[in-house]
N, C-alpha and C positions, 0 to 999 in steps of 0.2 A: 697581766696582759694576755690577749689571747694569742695562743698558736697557731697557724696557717701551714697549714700542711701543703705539700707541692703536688702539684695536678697535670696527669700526662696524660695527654689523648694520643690515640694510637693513629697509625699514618695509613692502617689499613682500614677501607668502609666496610660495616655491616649491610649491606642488603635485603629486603623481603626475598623470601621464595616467590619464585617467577617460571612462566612457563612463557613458551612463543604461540604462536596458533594453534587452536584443536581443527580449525577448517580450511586453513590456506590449503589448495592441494585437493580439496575433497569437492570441487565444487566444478561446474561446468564454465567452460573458459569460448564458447561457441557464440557468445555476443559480444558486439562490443559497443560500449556507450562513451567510445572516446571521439569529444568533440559535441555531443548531444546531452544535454539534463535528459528529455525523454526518448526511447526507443518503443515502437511501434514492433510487435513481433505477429508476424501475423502466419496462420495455419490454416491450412486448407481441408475444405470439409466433403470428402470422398460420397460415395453413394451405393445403397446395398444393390447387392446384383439381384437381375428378372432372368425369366427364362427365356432363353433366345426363343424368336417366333420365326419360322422359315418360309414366311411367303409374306408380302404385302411391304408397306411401308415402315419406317421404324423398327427393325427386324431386332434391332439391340437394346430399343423401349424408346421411348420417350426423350432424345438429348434435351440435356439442361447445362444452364451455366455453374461451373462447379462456383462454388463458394466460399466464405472463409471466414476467420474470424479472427479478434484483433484483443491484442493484450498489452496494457501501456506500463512500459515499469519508468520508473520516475525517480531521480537519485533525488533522496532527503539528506540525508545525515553528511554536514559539511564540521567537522571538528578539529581543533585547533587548540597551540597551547606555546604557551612560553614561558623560559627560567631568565633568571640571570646567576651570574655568578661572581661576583665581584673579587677582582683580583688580589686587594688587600686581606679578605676575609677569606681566601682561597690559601695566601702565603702564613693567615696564621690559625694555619688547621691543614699544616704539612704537605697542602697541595693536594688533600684529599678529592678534591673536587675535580679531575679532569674535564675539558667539557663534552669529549668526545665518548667517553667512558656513560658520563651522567643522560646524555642524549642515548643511546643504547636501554639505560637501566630505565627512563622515562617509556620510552615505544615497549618496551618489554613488562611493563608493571602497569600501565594506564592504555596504550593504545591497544595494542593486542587483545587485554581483556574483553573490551568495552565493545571492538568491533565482534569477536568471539558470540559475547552475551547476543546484543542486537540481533545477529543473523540468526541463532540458534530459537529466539525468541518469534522471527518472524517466519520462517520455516515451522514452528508449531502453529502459528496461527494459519498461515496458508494453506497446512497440509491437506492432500488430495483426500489421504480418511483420516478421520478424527476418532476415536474409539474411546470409552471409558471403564474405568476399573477401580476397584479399590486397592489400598493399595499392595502391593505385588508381595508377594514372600517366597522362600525359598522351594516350595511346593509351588506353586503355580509360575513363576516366571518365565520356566522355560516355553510354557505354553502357550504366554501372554504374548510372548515375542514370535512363537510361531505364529499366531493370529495376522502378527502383522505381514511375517514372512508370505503367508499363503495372500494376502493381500494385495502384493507387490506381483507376486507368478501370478496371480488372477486378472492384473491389469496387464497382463503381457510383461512385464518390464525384467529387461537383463538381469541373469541373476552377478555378471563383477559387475563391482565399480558400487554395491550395498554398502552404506554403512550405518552402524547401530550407535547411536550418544547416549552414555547413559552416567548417572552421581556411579562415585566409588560404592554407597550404600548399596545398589541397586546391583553395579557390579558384584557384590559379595554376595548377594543372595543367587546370583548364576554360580559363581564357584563353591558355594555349599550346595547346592540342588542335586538331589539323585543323580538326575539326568546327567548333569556334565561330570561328574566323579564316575559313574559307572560306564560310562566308553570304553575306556582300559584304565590296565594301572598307570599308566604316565595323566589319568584326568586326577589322581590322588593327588601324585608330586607334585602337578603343580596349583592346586590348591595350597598348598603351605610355600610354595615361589609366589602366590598372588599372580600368576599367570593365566589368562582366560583371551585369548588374541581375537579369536573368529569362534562365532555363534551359529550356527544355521547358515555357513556358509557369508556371515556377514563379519565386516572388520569391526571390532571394538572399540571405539574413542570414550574413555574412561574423562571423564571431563570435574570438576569441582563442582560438588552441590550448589554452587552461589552462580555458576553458569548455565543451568539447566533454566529451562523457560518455569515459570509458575505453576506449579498443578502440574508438570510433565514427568513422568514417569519414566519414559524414555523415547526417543527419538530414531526412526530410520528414515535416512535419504539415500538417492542414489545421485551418482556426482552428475549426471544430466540432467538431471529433474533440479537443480539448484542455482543458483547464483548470489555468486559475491564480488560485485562488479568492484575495481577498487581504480578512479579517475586521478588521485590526484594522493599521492602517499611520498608527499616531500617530509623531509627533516634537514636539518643546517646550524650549523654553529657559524657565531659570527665573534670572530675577534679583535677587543676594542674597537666596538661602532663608536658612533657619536654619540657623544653622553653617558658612554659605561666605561668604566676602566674595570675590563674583564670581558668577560664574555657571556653572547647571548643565545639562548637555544631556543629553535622555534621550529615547531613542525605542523602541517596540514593533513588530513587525512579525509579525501572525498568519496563515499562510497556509498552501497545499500546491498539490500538484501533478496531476493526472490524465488517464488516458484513458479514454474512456468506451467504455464493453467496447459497445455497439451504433454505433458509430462508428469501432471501433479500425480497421477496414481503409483510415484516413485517418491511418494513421502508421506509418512506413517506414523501420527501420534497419539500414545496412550498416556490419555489425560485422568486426571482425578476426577470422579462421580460426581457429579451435580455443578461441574465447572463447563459444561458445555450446553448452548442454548436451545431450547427446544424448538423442533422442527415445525416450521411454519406449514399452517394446513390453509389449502386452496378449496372456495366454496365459489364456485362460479366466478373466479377473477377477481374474487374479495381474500384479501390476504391477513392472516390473522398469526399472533402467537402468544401462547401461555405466558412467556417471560414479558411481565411487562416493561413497556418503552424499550425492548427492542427494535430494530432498525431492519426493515426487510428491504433487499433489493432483489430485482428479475428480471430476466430477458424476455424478448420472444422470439429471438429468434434460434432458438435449440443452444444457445452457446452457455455456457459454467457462467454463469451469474458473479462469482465468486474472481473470477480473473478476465474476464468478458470489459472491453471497451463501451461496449452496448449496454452492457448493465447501467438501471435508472433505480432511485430509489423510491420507493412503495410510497406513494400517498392516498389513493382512492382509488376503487375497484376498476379493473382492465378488463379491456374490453379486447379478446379473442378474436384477430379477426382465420379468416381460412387459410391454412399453411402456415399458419403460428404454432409456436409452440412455449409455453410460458414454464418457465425455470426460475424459481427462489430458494434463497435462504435467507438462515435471521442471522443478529450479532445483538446478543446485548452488553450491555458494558461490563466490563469484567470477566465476561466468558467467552472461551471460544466460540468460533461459529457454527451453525447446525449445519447437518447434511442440507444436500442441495436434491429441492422435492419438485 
């Protein structure tokens, strides 16, 4: 006969490693899209100064009507989920299952990740510059990252409120680098604490390789230049509804991601070589690019193509009229988008 040995499962759950948000907190909180799928943000577009003229009509130039331009952000990403837990199969498995405990471990293991990836994914694609690089090592990192620094001072934009995303990998090559060991002797210590807080003045959000966008190197935002609108971030446990004997978890999560095309020069990524599309060249209003079956769009009326309500896309050569001003860029599939020419 055989033997049957007795089998005890333990009353406590193992868990995955889990983290909460790397961007709750980091993000501009100055719109709001409660009550609207779409917000219209609209920016007014100033005028260079003339020289005052001291006699005659018009003495301060020319008045015009000031003007503006217009940026539609649009909530996509509506996600949702549900468990059940059945109370029988709950009572023999020690009651492992709380449902208030398991709703926690759900938003912390699926929801948080997944909105994390998304925004950090669409803020590379948005970014105001897009830069390319091979990839970074402990000799050039620090330099890579100042590129972007001087970037962000070059667009005027505050130096708080920086922050730099970047893989643990990426992180290690700053804390081995010349540069941050030789500051003093407390850059030694804490290279062997795996301590690196603030770079060039920017904070560090140390994020999981599997969260960084594709081909990104690393990532700087400034928390104005961002958004992470979040409408609708219900969770609930429901106990014994109809038809479960037990209980049921269900949570909704409404939200998206963006950059604000009058801020965009407060978001900076460096991408891997040949993952960025090439910059579309204007031949009299005929618009052309290397990457084929790219996708060009342009304005004409001076406004970023790229976050512009006015942006049309490219199908046959444009016609310029007087006081236009014509702005494109490309996107082919798979690569970021080119600078804006």
């Amino acid at each position: 006969m055989a033997i049957n040995l007795a089998t005890k499962y333990s009353d406590e759950i193992a868990s995955t490693f889990s983290r909460g948000s790397f961007i709750k907190g980091k993000t501009a909180t100055t719109f709001d899209l409660t009550g609207v799928k779409t917000l219209k943000v609209y920016t007014p577009v100033t005028v260079d100064e003339v020289d005052y003229v001291r006699e005659g009509a018009n003495r301060y130039g020319a008045p015009a009507e000031m003007q503006d331009t217009v940026q539609e952000l649009t909530m996509t990403q509506d996600k949702a989920f549900t468990l059940t837990i059945d109370k029988g199969n709950n009572l023999d498995q020690n009651l492992v299952k709380r449902a208030a405990d398991m709703l926690r471990l759900q938003l912390k293991e699926k929801s948080a990740p997944a909105a994390d990836k998304y925004a950090l994914a669409r803020f590379a694609e948005m970014a105001g510059t897009i830069e390319v690089s091979e990839k970074p090592t402990k000799s050039n990192i620090i330099s890579l990252i100042g590129e972007g620094m001087q970037a962000l001072d070059d667009g005027l934009v505050p130096p708080d409120g920086r922050y730099l995303y970047l893989s643990s990998e990426m992180h290690k090559m700053i804390c081995l680098s010349d540069e941050y060991i030789g500051i003093d002797p407390l850059g030694a210590k804490s290279v062997a604490k795996g301590v690196c807080g603030e770079v060039l003045g920017m904070e560090v959000v140390r994020v999981p390789e599997s969260y960084m966008p594709k081909d990104c190197w690393f990532l700087i935002t400034h928390k104005d230049s961002v958004l992470l609108p979040y409408k609708i971030a219900d969770a609930k446990v429901h106990e014994d509804p109809v038809g479960v004997s037990g209980a049921i978890i269900e949570g909704r999560h409404y939200y998206d991601a963006f950059v604000l095309g009058a801020k965009c020069a407060g978001v900076y990524a460096c991408v891997k070589t040949g993952t960025v599309t090439a910059n579309p060249v204007n031949s009299d209003g005929t618009l052309t690019c290397t990457d084929g079956g790219a996708a060009i769009r342009y304005t004409l009326d001076g406004s970023d193509p790229r976050y512009s309500d006015s942006a049309k896309d490219y199908v046959s050569k444009v016609t310029v009229q007087e006081n236009e001003v014509l702005r494109a860029y490309a996107k082919a599939k798979g690569k970021y988008p080119s600078a804006v020419i």
